[in-house]
py3Dmol code that shows the C-alpha trace and the ligand (Angstrom):
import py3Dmol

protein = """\
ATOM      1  CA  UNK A   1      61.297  -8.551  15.727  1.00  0.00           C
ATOM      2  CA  UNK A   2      62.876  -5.672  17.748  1.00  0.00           C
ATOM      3  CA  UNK A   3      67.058  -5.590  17.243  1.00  0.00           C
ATOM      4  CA  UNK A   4      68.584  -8.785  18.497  1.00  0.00           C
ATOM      5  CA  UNK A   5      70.865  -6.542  20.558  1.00  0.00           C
ATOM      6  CA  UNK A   6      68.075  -4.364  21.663  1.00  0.00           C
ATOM      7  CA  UNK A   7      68.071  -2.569  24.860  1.00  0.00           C
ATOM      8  CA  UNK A   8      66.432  -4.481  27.726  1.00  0.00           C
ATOM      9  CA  UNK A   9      63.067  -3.046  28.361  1.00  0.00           C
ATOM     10  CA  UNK A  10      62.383  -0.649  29.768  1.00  0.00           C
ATOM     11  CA  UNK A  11      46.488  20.112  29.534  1.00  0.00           C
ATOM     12  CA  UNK A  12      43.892  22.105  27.980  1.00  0.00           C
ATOM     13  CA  UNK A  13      41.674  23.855  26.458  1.00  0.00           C
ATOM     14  CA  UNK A  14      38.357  22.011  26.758  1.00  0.00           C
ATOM     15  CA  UNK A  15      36.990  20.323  24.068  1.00  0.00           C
ATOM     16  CA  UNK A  16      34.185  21.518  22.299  1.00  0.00           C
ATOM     17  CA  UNK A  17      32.529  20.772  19.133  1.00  0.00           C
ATOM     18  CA  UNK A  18      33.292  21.957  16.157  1.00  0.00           C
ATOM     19  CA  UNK A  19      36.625  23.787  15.597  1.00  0.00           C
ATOM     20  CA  UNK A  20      37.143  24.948  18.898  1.00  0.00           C
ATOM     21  CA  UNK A  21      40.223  23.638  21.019  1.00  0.00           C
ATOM     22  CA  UNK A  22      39.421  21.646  23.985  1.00  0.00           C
ATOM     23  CA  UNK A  23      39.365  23.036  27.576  1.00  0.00           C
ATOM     24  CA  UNK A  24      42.460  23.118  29.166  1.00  0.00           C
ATOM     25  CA  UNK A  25      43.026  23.630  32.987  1.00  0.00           C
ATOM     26  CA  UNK A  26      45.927  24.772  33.345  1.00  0.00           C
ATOM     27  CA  UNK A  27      47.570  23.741  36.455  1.00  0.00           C
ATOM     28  CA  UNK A  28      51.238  25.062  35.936  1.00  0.00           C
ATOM     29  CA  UNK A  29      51.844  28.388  35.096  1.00  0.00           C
ATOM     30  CA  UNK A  30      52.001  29.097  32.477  1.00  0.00           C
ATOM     31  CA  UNK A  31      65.699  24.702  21.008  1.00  0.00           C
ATOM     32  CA  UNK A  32      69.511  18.645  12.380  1.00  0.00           C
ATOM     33  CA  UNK A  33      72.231  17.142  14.476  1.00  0.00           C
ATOM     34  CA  UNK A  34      73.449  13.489  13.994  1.00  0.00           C
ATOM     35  CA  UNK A  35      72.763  11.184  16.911  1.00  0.00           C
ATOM     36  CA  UNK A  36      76.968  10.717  17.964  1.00  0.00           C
ATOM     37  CA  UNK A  37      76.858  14.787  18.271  1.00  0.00           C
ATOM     38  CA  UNK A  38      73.702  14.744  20.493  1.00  0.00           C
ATOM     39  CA  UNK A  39      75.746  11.984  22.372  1.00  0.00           C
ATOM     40  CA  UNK A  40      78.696  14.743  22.880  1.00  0.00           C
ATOM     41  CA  UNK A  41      76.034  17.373  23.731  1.00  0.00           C
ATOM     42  CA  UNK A  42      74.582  15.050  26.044  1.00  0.00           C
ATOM     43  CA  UNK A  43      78.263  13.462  26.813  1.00  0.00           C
ATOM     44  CA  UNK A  44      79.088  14.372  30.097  1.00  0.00           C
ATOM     45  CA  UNK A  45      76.534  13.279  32.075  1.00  0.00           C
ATOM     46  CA  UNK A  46      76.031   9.826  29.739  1.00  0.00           C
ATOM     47  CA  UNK A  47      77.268   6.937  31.128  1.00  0.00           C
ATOM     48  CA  UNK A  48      76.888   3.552  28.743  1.00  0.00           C
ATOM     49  CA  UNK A  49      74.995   1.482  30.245  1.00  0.00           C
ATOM     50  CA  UNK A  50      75.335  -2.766  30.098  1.00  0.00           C
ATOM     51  CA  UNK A  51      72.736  -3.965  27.424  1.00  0.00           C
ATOM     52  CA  UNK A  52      72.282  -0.321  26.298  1.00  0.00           C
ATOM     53  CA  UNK A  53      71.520  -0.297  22.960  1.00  0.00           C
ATOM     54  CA  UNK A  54      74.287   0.582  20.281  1.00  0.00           C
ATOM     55  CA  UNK A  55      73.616   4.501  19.812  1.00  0.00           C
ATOM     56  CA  UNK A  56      71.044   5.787  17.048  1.00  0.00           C
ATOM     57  CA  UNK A  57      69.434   2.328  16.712  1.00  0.00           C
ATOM     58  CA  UNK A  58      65.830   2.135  16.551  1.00  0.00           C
ATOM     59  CA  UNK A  59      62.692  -0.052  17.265  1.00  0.00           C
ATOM     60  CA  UNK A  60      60.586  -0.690  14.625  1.00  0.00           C
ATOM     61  CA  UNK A  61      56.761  -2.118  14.549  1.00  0.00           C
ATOM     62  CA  UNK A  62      56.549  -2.738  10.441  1.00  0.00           C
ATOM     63  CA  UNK A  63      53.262  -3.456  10.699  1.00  0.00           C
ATOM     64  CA  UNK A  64      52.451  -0.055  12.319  1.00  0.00           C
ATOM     65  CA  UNK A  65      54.717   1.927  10.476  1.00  0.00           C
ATOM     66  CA  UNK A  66      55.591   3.035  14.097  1.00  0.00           C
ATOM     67  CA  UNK A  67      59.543   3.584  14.655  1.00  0.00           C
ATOM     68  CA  UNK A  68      60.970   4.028  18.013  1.00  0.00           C
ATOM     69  CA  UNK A  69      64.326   6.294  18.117  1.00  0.00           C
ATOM     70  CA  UNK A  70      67.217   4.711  21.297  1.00  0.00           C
ATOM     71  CA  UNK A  71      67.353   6.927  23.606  1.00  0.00           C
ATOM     72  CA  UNK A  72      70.298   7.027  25.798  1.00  0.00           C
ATOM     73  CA  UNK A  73      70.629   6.930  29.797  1.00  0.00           C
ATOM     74  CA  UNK A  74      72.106  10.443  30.550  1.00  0.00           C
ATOM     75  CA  UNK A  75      71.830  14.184  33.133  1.00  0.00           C
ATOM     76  CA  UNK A  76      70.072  17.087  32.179  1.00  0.00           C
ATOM     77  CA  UNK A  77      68.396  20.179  33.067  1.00  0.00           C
ATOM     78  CA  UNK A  78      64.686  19.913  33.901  1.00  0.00           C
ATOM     79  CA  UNK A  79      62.994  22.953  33.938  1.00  0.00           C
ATOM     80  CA  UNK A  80      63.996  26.401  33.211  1.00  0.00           C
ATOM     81  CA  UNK A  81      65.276  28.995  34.420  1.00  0.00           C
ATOM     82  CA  UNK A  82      64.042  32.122  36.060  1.00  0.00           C
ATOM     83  CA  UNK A  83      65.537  33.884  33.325  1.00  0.00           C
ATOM     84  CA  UNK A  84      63.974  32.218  29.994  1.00  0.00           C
ATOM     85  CA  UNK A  85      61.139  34.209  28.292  1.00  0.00           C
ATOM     86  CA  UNK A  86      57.617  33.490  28.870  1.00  0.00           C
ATOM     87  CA  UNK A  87      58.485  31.312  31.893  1.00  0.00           C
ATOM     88  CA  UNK A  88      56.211  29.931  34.463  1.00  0.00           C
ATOM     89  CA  UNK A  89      57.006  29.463  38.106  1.00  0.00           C
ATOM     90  CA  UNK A  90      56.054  26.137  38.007  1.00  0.00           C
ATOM     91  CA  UNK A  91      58.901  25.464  35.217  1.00  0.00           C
ATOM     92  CA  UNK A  92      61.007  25.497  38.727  1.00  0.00           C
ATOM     93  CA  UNK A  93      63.237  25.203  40.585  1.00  0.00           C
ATOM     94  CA  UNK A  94      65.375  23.548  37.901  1.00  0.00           C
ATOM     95  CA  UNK A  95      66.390  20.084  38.688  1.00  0.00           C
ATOM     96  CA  UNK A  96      69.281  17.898  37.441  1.00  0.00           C
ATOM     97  CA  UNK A  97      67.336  14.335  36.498  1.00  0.00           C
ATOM     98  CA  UNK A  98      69.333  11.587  35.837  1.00  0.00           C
ATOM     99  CA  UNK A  99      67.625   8.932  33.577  1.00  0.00           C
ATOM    100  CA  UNK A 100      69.197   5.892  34.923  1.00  0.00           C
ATOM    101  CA  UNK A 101      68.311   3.613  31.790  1.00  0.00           C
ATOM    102  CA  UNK A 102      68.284   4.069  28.430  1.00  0.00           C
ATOM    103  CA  UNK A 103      64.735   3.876  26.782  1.00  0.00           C
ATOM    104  CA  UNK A 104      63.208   4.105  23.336  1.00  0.00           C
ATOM    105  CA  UNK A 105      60.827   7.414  22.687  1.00  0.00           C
ATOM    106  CA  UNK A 106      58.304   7.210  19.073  1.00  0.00           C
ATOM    107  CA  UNK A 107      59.623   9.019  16.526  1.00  0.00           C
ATOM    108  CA  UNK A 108      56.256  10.609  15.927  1.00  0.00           C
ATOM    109  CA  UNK A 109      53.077  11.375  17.801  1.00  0.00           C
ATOM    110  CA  UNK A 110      50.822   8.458  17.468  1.00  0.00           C
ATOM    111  CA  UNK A 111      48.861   8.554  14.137  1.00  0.00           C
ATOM    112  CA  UNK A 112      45.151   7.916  13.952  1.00  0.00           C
ATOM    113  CA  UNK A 113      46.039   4.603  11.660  1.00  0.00           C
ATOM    114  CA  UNK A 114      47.796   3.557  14.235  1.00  0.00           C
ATOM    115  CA  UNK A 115      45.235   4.209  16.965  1.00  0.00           C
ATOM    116  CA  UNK A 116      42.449   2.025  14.435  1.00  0.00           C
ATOM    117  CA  UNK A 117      44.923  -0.537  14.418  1.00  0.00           C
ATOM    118  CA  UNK A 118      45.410  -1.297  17.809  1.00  0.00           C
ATOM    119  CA  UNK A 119      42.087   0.329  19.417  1.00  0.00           C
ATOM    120  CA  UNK A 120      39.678  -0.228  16.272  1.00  0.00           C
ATOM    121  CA  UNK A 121      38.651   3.317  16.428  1.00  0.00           C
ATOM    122  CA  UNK A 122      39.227   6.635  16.166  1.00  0.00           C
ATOM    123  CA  UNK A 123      38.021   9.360  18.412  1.00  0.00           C
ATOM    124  CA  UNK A 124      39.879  12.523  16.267  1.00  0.00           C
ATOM    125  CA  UNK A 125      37.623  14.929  15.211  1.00  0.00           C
ATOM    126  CA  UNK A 126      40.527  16.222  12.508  1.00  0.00           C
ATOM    127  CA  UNK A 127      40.370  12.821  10.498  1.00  0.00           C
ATOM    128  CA  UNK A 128      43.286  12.154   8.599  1.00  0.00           C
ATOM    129  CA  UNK A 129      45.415   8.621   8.610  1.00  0.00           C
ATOM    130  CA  UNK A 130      48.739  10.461   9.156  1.00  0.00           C
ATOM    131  CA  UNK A 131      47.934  12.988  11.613  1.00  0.00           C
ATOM    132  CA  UNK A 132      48.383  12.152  15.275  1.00  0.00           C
ATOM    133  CA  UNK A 133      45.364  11.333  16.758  1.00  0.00           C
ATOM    134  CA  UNK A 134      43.362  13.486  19.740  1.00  0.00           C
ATOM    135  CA  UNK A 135      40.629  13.361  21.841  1.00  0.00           C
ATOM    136  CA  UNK A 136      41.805  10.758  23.827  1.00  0.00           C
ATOM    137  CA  UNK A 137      41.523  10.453  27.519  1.00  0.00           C
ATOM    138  CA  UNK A 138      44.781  10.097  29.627  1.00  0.00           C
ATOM    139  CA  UNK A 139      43.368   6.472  30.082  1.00  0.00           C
ATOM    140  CA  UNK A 140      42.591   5.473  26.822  1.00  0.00           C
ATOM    141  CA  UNK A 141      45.829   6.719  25.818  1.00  0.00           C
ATOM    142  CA  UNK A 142      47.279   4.409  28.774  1.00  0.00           C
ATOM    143  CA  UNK A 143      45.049   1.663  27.362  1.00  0.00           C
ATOM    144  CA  UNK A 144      46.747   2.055  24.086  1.00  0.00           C
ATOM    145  CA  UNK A 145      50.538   1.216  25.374  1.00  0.00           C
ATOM    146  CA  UNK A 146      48.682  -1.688  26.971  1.00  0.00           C
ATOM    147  CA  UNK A 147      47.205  -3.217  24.099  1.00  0.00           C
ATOM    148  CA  UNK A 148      50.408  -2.306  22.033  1.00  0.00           C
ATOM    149  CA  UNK A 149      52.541  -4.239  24.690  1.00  0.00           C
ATOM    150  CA  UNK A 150      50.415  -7.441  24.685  1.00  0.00           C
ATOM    151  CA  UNK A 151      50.432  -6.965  20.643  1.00  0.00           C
ATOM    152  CA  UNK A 152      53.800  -6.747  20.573  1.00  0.00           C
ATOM    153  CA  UNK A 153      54.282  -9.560  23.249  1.00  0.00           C
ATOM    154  CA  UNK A 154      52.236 -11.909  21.198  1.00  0.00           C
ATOM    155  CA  UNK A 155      53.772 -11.123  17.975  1.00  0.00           C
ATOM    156  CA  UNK A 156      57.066 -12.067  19.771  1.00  0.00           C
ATOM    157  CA  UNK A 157      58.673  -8.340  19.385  1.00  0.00           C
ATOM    158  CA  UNK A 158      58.760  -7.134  22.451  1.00  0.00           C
ATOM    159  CA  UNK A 159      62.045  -6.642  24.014  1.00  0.00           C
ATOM    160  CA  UNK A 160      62.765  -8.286  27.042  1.00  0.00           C
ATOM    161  CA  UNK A 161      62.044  -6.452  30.628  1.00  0.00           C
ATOM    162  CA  UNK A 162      60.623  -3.466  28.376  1.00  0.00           C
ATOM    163  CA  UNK A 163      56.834  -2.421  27.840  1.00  0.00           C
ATOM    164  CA  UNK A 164      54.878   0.513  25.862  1.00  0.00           C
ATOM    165  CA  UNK A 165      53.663   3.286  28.120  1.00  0.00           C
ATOM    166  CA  UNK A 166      53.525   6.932  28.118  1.00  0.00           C
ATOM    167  CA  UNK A 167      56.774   8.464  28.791  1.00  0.00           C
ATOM    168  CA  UNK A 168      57.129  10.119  32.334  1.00  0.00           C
ATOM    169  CA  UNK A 169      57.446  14.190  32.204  1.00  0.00           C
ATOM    170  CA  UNK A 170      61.149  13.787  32.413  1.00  0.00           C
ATOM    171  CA  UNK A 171      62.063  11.487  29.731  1.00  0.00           C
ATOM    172  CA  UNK A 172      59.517  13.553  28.011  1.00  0.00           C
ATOM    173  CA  UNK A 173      61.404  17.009  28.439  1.00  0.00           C
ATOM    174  CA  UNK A 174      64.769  14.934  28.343  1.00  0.00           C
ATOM    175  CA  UNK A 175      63.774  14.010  24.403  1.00  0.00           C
ATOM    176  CA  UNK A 176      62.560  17.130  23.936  1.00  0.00           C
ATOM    177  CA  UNK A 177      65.883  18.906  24.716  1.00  0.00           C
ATOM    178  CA  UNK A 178      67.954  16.115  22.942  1.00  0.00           C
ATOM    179  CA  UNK A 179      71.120  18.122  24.330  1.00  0.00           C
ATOM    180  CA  UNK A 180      69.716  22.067  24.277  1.00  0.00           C
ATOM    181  CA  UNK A 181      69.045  23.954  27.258  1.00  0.00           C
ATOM    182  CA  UNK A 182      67.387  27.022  26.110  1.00  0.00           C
ATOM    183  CA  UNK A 183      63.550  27.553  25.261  1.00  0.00           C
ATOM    184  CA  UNK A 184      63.359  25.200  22.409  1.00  0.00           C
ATOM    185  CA  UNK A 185      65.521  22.405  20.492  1.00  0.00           C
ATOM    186  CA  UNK A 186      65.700  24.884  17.449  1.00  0.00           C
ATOM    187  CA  UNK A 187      64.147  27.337  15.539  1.00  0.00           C
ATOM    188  CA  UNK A 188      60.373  26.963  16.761  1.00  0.00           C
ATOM    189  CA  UNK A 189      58.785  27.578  13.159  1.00  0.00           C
ATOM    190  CA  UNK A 190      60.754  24.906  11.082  1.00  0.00           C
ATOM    191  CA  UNK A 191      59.824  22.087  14.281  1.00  0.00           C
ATOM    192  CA  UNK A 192      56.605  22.904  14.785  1.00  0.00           C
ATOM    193  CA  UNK A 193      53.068  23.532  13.888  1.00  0.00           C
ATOM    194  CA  UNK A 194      51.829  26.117  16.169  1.00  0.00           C
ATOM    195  CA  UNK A 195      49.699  28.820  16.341  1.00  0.00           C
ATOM    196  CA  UNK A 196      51.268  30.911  14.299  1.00  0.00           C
ATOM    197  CA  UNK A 197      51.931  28.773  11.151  1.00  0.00           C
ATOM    198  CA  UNK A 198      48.780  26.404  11.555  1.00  0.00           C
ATOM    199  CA  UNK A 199      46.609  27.337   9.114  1.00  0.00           C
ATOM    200  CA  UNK A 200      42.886  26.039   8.734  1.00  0.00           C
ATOM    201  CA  UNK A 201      42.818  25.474  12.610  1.00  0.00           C
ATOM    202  CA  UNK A 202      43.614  21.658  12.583  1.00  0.00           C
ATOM    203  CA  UNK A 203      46.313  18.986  13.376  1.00  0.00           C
ATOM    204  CA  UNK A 204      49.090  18.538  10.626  1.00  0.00           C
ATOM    205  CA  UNK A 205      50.180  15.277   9.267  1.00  0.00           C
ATOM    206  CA  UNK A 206      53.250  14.121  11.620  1.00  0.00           C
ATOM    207  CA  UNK A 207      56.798  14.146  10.528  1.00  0.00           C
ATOM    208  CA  UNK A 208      56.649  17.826   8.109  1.00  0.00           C
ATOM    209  CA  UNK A 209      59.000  19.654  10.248  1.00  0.00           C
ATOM    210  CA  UNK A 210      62.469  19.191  11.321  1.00  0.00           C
ATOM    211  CA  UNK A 211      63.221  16.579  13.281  1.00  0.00           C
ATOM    212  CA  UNK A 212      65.153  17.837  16.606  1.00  0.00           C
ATOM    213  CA  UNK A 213      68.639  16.760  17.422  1.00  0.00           C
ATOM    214  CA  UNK A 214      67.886  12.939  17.971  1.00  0.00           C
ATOM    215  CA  UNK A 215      65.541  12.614  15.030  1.00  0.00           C
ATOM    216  CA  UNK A 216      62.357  12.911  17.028  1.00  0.00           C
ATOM    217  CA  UNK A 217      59.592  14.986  15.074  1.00  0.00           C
ATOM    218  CA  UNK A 218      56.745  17.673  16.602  1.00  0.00           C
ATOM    219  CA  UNK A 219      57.939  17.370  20.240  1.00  0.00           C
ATOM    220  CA  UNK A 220      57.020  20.910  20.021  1.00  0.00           C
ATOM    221  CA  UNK A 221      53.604  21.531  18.723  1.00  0.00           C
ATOM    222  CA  UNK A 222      50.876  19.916  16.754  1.00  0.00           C
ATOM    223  CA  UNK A 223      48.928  18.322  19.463  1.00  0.00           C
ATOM    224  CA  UNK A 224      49.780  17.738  23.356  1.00  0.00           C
ATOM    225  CA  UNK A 225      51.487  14.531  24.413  1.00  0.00           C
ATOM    226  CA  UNK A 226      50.291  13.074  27.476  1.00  0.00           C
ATOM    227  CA  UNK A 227      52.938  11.860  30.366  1.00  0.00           C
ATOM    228  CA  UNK A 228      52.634   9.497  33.435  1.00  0.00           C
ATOM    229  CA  UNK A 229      52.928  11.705  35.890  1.00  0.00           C
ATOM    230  CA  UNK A 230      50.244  13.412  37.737  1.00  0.00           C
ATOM    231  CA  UNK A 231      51.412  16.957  37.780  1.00  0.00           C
ATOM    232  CA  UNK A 232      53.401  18.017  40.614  1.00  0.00           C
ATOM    233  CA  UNK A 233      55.810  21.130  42.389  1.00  0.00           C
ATOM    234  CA  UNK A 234      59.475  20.137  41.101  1.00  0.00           C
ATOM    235  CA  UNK A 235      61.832  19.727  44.009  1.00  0.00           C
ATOM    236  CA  UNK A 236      64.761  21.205  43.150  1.00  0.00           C
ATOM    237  CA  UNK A 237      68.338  19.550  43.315  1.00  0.00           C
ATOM    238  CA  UNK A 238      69.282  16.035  42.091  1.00  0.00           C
ATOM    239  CA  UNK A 239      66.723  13.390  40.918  1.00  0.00           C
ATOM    240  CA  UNK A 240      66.958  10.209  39.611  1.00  0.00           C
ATOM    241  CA  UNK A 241      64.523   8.638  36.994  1.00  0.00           C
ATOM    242  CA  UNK A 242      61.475  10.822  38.596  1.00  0.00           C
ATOM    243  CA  UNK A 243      57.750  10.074  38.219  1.00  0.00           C
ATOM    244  CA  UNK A 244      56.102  12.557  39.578  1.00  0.00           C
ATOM    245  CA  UNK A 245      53.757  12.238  42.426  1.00  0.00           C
ATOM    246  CA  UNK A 246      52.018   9.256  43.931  1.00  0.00           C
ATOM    247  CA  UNK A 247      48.495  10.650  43.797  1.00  0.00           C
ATOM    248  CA  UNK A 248      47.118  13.281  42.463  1.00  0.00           C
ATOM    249  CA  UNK A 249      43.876  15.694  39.515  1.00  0.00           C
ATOM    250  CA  UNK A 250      45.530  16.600  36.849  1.00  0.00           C
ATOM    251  CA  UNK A 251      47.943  14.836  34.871  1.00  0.00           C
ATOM    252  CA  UNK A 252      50.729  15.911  32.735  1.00  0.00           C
ATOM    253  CA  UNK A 253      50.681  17.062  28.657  1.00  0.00           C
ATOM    254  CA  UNK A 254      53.754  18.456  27.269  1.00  0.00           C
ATOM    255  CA  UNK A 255      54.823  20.324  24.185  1.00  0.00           C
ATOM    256  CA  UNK A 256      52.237  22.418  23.041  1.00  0.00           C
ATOM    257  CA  UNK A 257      49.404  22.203  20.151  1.00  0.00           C
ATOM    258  CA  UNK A 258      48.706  23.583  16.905  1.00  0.00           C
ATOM    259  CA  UNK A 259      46.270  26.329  18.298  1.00  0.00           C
ATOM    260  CA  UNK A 260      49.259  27.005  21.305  1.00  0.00           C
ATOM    261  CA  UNK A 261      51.653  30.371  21.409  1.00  0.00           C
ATOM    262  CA  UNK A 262      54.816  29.639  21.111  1.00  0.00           C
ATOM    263  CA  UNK A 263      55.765  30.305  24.811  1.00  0.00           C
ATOM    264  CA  UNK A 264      53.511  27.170  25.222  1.00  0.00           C
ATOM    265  CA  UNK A 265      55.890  24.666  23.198  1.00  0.00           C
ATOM    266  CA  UNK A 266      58.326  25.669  24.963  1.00  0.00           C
ATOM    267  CA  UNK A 267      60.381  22.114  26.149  1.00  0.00           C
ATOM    268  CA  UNK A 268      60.042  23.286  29.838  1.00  0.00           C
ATOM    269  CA  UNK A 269      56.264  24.356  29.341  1.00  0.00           C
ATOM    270  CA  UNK A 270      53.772  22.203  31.776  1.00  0.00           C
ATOM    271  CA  UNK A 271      50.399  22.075  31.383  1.00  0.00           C
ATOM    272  CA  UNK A 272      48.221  19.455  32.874  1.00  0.00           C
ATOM    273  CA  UNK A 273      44.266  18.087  32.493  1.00  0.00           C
ATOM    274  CA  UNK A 274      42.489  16.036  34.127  1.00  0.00           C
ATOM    275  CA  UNK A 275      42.596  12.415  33.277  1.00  0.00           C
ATOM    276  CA  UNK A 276      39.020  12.372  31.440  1.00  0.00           C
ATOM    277  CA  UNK A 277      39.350  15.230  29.559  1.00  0.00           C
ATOM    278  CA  UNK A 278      39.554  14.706  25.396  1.00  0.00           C
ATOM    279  CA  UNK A 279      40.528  17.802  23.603  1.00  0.00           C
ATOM    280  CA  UNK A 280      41.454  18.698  19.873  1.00  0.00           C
ATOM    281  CA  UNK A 281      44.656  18.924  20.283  1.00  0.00           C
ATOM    282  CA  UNK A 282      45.692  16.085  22.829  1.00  0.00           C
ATOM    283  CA  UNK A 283      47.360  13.035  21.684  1.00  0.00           C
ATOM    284  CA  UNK A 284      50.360  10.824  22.802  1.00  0.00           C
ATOM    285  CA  UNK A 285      53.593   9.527  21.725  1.00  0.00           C
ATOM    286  CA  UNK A 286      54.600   6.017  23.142  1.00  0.00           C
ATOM    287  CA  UNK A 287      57.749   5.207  24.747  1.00  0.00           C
ATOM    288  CA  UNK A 288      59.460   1.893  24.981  1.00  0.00           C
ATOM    289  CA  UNK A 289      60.713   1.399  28.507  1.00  0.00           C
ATOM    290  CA  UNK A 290      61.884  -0.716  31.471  1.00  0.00           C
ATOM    291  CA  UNK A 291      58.815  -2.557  33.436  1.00  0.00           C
ATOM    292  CA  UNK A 292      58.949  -1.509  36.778  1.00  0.00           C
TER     293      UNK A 292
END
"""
ligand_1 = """\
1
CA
Ca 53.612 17.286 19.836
"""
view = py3Dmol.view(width=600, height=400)
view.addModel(protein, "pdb")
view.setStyle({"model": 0}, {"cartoon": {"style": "trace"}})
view.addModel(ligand_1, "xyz")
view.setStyle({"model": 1}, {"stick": {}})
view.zoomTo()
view.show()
């Protein structure tokens, strides 16, 4: 059972066959703190919410060995700015998104044990029980929240009002950030498994590497996460809990991959594929949100 007090609910290189990294079409363009001092990072803009969940507490499917980390509802800067190294245009203009609810974000990327558990298989090409599973479509990854919510509905854990779907680009970047504003949530090479420190060309097993400021592992590299949104021109000014367009071909991965530069896990970096596509080093991580 989820806390009693829980919260109410709430692109790429193609693939290929061997080693190589999957295709990626790239429509874009190319920073240990405890949780109460992310809070007062965070603080200005955060606003508790009624049936917000008591900071720092998380959601936890035993059976999955899948934890959930509480995010809360709070302002920040999306984007970057014209400024930041190895920017892309489409990083901009910088918006300031307002989550409206608080929501809960994986503490990992999903592992392939948990994809067999749910999906009863696994597509990966790097097999390995604790590494986060890839070559998944934007759908199947979409089918897996589904099939995790009616899981968890059954099994009588599911919070009420909330399901399991992919997080939307901004509570994706929001995570990311936990609080920092500059190109990544810390020092790069102790978060992340990139190109640089990736050795033997494959996905890592999750949760090596430091954990950013609200104790959320490999938002930056080790494989791609897939979003909600389709990918979309930022507007610029003030939004409010934003999903990206209503239509559109490509849809949104975030945080780079193990064969990715390190401009590329940058927590403003967009990339987007299109929904089919199955690469190497795609994956997901679920979030835990309010049904709309
Ligand atoms: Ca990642």
């Amino acid at each position: 059972m989820g806390p009693a007090s829980s919260l109410p609910r709430r692109g790429c290189r193609a693939e290929s066959t061997s080693t190589a990294l999957p295709d990626r079409s790239r429509s874009g363009n190319r920073s240990s703190a405890r949780w109460f001092a992310a809070l007062i990072i965070a603080g200005a803009a955060w606003v508790p919410l009624q049936g917000a969940a008591p900071a720092g507490e998380k959601h936890v499917i035993s059976d999955l060995d899948l934890t959930l980390v509480a995010l809360p509802a709070g302002s920040f800067q999306q984007g970057s700015p014209a400024t930041e190294r190895g920017r892309d245009p489409g990083e901009g203009p910088q918006m300031q998104t307002t989550l409206s609810k608080p929501f809960w974000l994986g503490a990992t990327e999903v592992t392939q044990k948990q994809w067999q558990a749910v999906m009863s298989d696994n597509p990966s090409q790097f097999k390995d029980d604790q590494n986060p599973v890839e070559k998944v479509s934007w759908q199947e990854a979409v089918d897996f929240c589904q099939k995790l919510t009616e899981r968890e509905r059954a099994a009588g854990r599911l919070p009420d009002g909330y399901v399991y779907a992919l997080p939307t680009e901004a509570q994706w970047e929001y995570a990311c950030r936990a609080g920092t504003t500059g190109e990544y949530a810390g020092k790069l090479a102790d978060m992340a498994w990139y190109f640089k420190n990736t050795e033997g060309l494959t996905t890592k097993t999750v949760k090596q590497k430091e954990p950013n400021a609200w104790g959320l592992y490999d938002m930056h590299g080790n494989v791609w996460e897939w979003c909600a949104d389709w990918y979309g021109k930022y507007s610029g000014g003030k939004v409010t809990d934003p999903k990206g367009p209503a239509e559109g071909s490509i849809r949104v991965a975030r945080g780079g991959g193990w064969g990715d530069n390190a401009t590329d896990c940058r927590s403003a970096f967009r990339v987007a594929f299109k929904a089919v596509q199955r690469g190497n080093s795609i994956g997901l991580r679920v979030a835990l949100v309010p049904a709309s």
